[in-house]
C-alpha positions in Angstrom: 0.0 0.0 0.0 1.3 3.1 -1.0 2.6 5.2 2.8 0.0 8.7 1.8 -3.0 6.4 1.3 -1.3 4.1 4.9 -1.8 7.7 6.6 -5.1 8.6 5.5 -7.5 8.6 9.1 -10.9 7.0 9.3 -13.1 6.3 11.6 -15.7 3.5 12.4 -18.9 3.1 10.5 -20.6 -0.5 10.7 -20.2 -3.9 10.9 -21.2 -6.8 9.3 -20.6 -10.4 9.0 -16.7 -10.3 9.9 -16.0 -7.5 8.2 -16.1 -3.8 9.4 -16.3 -0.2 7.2 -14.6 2.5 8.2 -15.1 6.0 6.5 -14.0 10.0 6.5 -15.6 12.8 5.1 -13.2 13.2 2.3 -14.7 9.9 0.9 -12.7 7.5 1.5 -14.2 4.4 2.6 -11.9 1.2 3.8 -13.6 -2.6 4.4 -11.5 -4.8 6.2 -11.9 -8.4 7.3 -13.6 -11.9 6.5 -11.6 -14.0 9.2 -13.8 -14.6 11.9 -10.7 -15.1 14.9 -9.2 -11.8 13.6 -12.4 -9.8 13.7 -13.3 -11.2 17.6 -9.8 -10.0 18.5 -10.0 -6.7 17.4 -10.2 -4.1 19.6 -11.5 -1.1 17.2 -13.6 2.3 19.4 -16.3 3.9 17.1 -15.6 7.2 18.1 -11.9 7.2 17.5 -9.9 8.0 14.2 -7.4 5.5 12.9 -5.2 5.7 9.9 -5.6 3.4 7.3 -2.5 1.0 8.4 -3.9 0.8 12.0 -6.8 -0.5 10.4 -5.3 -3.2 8.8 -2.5 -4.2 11.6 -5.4 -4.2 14.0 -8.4 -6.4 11.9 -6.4 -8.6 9.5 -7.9 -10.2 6.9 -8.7 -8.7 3.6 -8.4 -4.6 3.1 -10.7 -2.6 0.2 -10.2 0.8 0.0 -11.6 3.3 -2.0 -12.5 7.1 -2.6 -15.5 8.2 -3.5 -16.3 4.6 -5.1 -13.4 4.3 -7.2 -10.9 1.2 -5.9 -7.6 2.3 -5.1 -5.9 -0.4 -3.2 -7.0 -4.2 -2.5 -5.5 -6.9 -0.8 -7.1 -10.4 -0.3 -6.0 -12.2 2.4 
């Protein structure tokens, strides 16, 4: 992942199904998850903002990120 898109901050938005969404008002939206262990263990607060890299250290399993729709990164676990 390139390190200004690692850096970009988002914050909680929902959960579903072992995966959460996290989102910012600039439009990015990241997805992040699909392994159940991983998701349990995760210790994410919705009212906090994390960068994009916390987000995947901290949840594991498959990232999505994009902005405003459009893809810009993916990584299948």
């Amino acid at each position: 992942m390139d390190k200004e898109l690692a850096k970009v901050k988002v914050r909680f938005s929902s959960y579903y199904k072992y995966s959460f969404t996290f989102k910012n008002d600039e439009g990015y939206a990241v997805s992040v998850g699909g392994i159940s262990d991983e998701m349990y263990k995760a210790s994410i607060t919705a009212d906090k903002d994390y960068t994009i890299q916390e987000v995947s250290d901290e949840c594991g399993g498959s990232l999505r990120v994009t902005l405003n729709g459009e893809e810009l990164y993916y990584n299948a676990w």
